[in-house]
C-alpha positions in Angstrom: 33.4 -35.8 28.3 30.9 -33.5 26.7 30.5 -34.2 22.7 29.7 -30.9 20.8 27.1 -30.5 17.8 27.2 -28.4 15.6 24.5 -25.6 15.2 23.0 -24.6 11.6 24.1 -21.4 11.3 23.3 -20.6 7.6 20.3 -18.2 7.4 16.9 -19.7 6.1 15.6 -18.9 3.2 12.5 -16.2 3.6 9.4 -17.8 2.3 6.9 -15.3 2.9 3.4 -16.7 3.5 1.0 -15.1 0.9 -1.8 -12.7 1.8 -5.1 -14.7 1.9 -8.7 -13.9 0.5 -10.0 -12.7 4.3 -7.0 -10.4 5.0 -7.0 -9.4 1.3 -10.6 -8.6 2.1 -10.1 -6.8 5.2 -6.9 -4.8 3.3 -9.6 -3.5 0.8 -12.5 -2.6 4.0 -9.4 -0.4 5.4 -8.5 0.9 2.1 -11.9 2.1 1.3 -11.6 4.0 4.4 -8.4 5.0 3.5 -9.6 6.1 0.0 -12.4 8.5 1.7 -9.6 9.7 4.0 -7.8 10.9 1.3 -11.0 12.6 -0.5 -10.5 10.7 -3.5 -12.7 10.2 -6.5 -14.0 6.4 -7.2 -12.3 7.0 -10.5 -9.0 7.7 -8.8 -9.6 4.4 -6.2 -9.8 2.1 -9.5 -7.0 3.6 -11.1 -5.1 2.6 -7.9 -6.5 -1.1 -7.4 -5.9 -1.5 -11.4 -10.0 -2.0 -11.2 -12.7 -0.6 -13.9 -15.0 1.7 -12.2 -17.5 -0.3 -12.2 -16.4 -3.2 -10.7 -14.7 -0.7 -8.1 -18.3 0.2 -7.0 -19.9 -2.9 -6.5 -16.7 -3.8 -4.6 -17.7 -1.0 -2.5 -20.9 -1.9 -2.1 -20.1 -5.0 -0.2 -19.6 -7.5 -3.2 -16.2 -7.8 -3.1 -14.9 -10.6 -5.8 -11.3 -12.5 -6.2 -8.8 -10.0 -5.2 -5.6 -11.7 -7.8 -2.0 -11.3 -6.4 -1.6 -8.0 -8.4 -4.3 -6.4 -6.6 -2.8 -7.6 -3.1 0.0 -6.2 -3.9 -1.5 -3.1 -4.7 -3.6 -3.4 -1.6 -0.5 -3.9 0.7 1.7 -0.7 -0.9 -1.1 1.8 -0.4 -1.5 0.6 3.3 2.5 0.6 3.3 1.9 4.4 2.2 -0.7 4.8 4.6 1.6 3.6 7.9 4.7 5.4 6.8 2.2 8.8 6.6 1.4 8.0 10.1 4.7 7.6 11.2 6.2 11.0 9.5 3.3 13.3 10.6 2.4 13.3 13.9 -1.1 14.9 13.2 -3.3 12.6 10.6 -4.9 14.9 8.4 -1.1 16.8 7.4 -0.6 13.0 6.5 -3.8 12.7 4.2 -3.4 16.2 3.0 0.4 15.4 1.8 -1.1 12.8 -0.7 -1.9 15.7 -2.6 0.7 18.4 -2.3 3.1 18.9 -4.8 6.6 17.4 -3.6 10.1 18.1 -5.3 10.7 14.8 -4.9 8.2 13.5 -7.5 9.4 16.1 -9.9 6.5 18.9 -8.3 4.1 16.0 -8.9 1.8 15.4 -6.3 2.1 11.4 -4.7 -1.4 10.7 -5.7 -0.7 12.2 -9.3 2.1 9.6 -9.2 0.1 6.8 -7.9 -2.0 7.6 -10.9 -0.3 6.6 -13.1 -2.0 3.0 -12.5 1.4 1.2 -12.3 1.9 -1.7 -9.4 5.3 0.3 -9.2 4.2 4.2 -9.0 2.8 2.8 -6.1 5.7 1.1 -5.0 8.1 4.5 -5.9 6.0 6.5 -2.9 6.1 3.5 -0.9 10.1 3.3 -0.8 9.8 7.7 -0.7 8.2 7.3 2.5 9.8 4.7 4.1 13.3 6.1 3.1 12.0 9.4 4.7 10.6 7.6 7.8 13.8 5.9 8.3 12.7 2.7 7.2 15.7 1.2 4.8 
């Protein structure tokens, strides 16, 4: 006679691993590329990393220091933005261009003027924009 087990069927907890210093590292290498993508000023770039200029620059330059939890976050959002741009337009530049243009959605505020406004969660408000446009809820 077979003798049945029982399977755990309760759901795990999500533990999500957290970003390390070499893919934090990496995230800021792609969003410097990003940043040049989207024509911004290093002004603008330090608003959005929550960095003073100047450390922004010699970040830049190759001398990247301790990225805290707060900038990976920031890090991961505008690479979130980034992806969901690429999915929506089909050709790249009409994605880096829309950064820019006003939208009705952001009250005729363009989503970099948004982003600007150097809160972890102005970046996270275009994030969720763009993945509810994309489909992504």
């Amino acid at each position: 006679m077979a003798i049945l087990l029982p399977i755990p069927t309760a759901p795990s907890e999500f533990s999500p691993a957290p970003i390390t210093d070499e893919e934090a590292a990496a995230m800021f290498r792609a969003a410097l590329n990003l940043f040049r993508l989207w024509d911004l000023s290093d002004d603008q770039a330090a608003v959005l990393l929550d960095l003073p200029v100047r450390t922004y620059r010699r970040w830049k330059a190759g001398d990247v220091g301790r990225i805290d939890r707060d900038g990976k976050a920031r890090l991961s959002n505008i690479l979130g933005i980034h992806k969901a741009l690429r999915i929506v337009f089909t050709d790249p530049h009409r994605g880096y261009a829309w950064i820019k243009a006003a939208n009705a959605a952001f009250a005729d505020r363009s989503a970099l003027e948004v982003m600007l406004g150097g809160e972890l969660t102005d970046l996270m408000r275009v994030r969720r924009y763009l993945d509810a446009e994309r489909g992504g809820w």
